[in-house]
N, C-alpha and C positions, 0 to 999 in steps of 0.2 A: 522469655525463655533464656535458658544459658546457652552460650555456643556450643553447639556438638564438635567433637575431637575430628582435627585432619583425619586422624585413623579411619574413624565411625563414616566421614564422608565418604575417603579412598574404598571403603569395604562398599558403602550401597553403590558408588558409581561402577564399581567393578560385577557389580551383582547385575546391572544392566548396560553390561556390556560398552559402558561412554569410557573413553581411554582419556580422553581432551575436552573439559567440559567447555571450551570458548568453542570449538567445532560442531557441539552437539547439537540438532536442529532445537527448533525450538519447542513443536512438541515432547522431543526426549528432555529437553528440559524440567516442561511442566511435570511428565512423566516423574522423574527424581525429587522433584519437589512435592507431588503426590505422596510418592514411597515413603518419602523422610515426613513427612505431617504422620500418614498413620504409624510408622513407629515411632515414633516421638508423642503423639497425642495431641499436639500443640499445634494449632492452625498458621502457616507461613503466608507471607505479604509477597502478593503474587502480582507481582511487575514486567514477567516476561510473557504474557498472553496477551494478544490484544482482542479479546471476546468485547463485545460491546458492552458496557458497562449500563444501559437508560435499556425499560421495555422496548419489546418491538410496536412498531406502529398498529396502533389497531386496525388503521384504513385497509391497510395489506392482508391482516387474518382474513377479516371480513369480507375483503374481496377475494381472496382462494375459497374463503366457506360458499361464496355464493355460487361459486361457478365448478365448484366439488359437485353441489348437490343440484348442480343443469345438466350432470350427466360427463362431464371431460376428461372423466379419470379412464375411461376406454377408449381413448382417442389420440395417437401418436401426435403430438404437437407441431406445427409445421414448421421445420429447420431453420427458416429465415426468423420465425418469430411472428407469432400474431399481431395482426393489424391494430389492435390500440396499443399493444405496446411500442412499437416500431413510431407511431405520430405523437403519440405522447413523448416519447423519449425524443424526439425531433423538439415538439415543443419545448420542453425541459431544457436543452440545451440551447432555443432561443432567448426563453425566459429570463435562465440567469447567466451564461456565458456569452450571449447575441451574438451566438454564430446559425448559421443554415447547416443544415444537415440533412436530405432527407430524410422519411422514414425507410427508402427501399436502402439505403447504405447503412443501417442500423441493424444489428443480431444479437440477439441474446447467447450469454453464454452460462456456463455451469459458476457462476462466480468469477471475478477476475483471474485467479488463478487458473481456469481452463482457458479465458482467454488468453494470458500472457503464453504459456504453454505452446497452445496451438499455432498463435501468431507467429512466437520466434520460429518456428519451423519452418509454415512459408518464407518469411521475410528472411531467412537463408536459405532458400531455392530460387527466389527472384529475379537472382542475377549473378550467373557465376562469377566465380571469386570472387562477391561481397556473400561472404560466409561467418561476420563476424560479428556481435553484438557489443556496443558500447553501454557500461552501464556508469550512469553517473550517482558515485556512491559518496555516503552508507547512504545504501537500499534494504530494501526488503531481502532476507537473506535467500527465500523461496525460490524465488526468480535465477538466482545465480545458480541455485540447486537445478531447477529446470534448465537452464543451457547446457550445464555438465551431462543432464539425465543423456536429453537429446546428442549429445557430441559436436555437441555448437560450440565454436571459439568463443572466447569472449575477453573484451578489454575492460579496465577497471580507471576511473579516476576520479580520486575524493575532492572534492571543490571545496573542501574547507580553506585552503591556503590561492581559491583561485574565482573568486567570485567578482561580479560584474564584467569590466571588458579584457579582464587578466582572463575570462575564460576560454573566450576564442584565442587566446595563444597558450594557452594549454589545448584545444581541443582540435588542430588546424594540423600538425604533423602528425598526430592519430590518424584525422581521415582522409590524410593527402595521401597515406597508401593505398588507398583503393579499398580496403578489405571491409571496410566498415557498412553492413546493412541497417542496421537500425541503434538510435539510441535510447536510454528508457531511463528514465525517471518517475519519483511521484513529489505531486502540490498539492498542501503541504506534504511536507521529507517524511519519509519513515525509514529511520529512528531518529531525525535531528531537528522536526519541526520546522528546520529555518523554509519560505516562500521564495519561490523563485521572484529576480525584478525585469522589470521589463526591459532593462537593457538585454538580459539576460536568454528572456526570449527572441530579442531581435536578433542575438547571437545564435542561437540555436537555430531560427528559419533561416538566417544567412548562410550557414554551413550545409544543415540539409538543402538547400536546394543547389551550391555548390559542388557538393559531393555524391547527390542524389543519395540522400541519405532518407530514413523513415523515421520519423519521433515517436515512439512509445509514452502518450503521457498520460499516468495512472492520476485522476481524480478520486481514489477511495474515502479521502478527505475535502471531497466535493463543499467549498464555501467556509472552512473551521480555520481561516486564519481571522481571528477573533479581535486584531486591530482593527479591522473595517467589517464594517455592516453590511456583509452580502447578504444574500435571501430573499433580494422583496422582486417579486416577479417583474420584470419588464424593466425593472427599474437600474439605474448606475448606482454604486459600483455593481460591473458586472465581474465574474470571480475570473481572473487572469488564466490565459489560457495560449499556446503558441498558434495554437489556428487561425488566432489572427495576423497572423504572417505569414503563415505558411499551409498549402496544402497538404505537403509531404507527411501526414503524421495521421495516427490511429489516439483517438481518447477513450479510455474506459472510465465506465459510470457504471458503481459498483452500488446494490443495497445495503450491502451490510453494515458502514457504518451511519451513512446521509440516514436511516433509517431504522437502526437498529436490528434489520434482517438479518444478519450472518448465517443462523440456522437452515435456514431456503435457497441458500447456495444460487444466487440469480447476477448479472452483470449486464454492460449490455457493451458492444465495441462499436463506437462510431468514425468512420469512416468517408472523408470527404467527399463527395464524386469521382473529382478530378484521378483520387485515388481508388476508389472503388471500383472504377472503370477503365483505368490503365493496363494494357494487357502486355505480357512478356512473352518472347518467342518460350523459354524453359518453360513456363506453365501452362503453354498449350501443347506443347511436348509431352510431359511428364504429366497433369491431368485432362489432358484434350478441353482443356477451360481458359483462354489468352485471360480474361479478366482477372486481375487482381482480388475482387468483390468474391467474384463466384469462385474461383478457384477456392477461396477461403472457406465460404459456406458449405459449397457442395462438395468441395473435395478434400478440405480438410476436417472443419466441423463434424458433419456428418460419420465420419469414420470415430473419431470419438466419442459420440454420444448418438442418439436419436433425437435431438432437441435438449431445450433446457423442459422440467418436469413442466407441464400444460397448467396446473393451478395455480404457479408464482407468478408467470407470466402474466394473469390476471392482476396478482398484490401488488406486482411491482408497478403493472400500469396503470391501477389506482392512486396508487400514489404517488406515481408522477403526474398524475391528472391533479393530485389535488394540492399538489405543491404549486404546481404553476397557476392554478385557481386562487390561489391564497388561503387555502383553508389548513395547511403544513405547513408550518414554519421549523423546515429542518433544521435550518442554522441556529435560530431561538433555542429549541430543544439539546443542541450538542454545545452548547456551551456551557454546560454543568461540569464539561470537558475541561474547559479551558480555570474552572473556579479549583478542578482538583489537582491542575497541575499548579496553578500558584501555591497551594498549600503545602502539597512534595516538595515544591523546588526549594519552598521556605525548607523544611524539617529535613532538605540532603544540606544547603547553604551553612545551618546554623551549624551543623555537625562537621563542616569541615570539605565538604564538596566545594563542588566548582560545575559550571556548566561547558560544557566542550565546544559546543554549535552554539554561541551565543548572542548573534545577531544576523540579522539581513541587511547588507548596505553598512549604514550607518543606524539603524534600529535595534532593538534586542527583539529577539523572537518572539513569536506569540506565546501566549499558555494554552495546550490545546493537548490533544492526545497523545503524545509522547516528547519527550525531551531526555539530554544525554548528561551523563555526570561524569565524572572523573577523581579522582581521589591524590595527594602527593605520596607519591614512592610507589604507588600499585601501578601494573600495567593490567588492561582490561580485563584479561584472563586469571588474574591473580586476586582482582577486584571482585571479582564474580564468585570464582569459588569461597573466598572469606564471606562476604555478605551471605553466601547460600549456608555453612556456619551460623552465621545468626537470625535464619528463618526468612531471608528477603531473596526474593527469586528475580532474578534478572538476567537479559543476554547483554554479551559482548559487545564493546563498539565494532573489532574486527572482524567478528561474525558476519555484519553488516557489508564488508566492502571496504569501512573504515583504515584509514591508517595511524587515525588520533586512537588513543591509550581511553578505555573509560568503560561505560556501560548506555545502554539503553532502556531506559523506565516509561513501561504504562502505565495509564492513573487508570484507566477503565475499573479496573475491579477494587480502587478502592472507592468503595460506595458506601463505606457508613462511617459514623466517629471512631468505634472500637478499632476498626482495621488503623486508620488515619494512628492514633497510637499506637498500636503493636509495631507501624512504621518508625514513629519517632522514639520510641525504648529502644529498636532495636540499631536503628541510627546512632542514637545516644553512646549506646553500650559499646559501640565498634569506634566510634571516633574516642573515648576513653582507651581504650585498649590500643587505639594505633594513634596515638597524638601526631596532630599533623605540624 
């Protein structure tokens, strides 16, 4: 396709109402990218969703179909979460992270998104003045969305320029003031792919238990750093996690992408004893509940939803049952991930990119579900709208949290040959037009 005119863009973004397309969420994104496909006619290279890209599991249908038709769909789900999901999900986390967990510190939630939501609200009621979340960025842009919704403070800082043991001196006058409740991250990064290392973690439980701090650490890419061979149940390597140092932290174990789920909105938040049962004077005040655990379930959960929907519940613990059986090999399966991002990174590379997040340590990043580019003389925001010009949809690095210049690419939907080209034409076409 030819590039449509600054004008032609400035009029549809003005038509829904985006002033700032680097600020605009990421569904109003796709939104715009929508609008311009049908008038234009011409199908655009959709890099800023991250939809699962591989079917959903069938173990999952098949286990909501079987327990539709036992009668559960008139039956309020019980709020902590049913009993096989709650021991499989225990299992699962012994499997392949070899941590304990019980099942009674286990809850399902509406998708990780309800759980991070809920979470940051307790975890600033906890403990007066620590009202504040740490998030270490680019992150997920949602998340930051959520503490603004809430009126939760929140600190920012990009670990690009601060990784390994440069991180605790970047993150030790943050939380010497006191204000800091929880920090939150995800392994692997979304949008930078790089893995946290183990120094890294030992940084992170040394602070939180110095500052009594809470780790937020999002698994939605549970096992997809594709340089080592996680997945095989019981077995080492197990997939890196701060629990093993530390109590002080909540892990979410999301379906939608370990599985392909996204549509069924299911998560689950595990939570250590030690922390699931620590109780605070303010939350036996404020929900007549001292525990941490319940407070969470019954007094926060609960007012958000009535549970998570009673037939995923089943999918999801099918298929943690059959992951730790061996009969799922989720990691096998998401590595289709990891074959499409070497092919983008080839066809942004050839064209004049660069990678922004481009190693861990001394390592180059994995190829897996996202990775970030950058371009010479665009800043992210400048970058974004040109390429949306030439049919490629993508968010901001500084959307993100980011303070490096660039963009964030998902490979998920590109799933066939033809898209893979319409990527590299349109690639082609924009590195001609802006020689670097």
């Amino acid at each position: 396709m030819e590039p449509v005119s600054t004008d032609f863009l400035n009029a549809e973004m003005s038509a829904m109402n985006i002033t700032d397309i680097s600020s605009a969420t990421i569904r109003q994104i796709l939104a715009l990218a929508n609008r311009l496909e049908a008038r234009l006619g011409d199908p655009f290279v959709h890099l800023e969703m991250g939809n699962p890209g591989l079917p959903a599991s069938q173990i999952g249908i098949e286990a909501e179909h079987a327990a539709l038709l036992q009668g559960i769909a008139n039956q309020y789900p019980n709020i902590s979460g049913i009993k096989p999901l709650k021991e499989n999900a225990s299992d699962f986390l012994k499997a392949f992270l070899d941590i304990d967990i019980p099942g009674r510190c286990i809850v399902p939630t509406v998708g990780s998104m309800q759980a991070t939501f809920t979470l940051f609200l307790l975890l600033a009621q906890r403990i007066p003045g620590k009202d504040t979340i740490l998030f270490l960025d680019p992150g997920f842009p949602a998340q930051h969305h959520q503490a603004k919704l809430l009126g939760i403070k929140q600190e920012s800082v990009d670990i690009y320029d601060c990784r390994g043991e440069a991180l605790e001196a970047r993150l030790e006058p943050l939380l010497a003031k006191g204000n800091i409740t929880a920090i939150v991250y995800s392994n692997p990064n979304n949008p930078a792919w790089f893995n946290l290392t183990d120094t890294e973690y030992k940084v992170l439980a040394r602070l939180a238990e110095k500052h009594d701090v809470v780790i937020v650490e999002d698994h939605a890419y549970l096992g997809m750093d594709f340089r080592v061979r996680y997945g095989v149940p019981y077995t080492e390597p197990f997939v890196p996690t701060v629990a093993k140092y530390t109590s002080r932290c909540l892990l979410l174990v999301s379906a939608s992408k370990i599985f392909s789920y996204a549509g069924q909105r299911i998560a689950v938040v595990c939570m250590p004893p030690e922390l699931y049962d620590r109780c605070y004077d303010y939350l036996e005040r404020f929900y007549e509940m001292p525990a941490f655990g319940d407070a969470y379930i019954f007094g926060v959960l609960y007012c958000a939803s009535s549970g998570v929907a009673h037939s995923v519940q089943y999918g999801f613990a099918e298929m943690l049952r059959a992951a730790v059986d061996g009969r799922l090999d989720f990691v096998k399966e998401a590595q289709e991930y990891g074959r499409r991002a070497a092919l983008a990174k080839k066809a942004f590379t050839d064209n004049g990119f660069h990678i922004v997040y481009d190693v861990d340590g001394d390592r180059p990043i994995s190829d897996g579900f996202f990775f970030t580019v950058g371009y010479p003389g665009f800043t992210g925001s400048d970058l974004q709208r040109e390429l949306m010009r030439y049919g490629v949809s993508t968010i901001s690095l500084p959307s993100t949290g980011s303070r490096q210049e660039g963009l964030r690419v998902c490979v998920s939907m590109l799933n066939d040959p033809d898209t893979f080209s319409r990527l590299e034409e349109r690639l082609a076409a924009f590195h001609k037009n802006h020689p670097a």
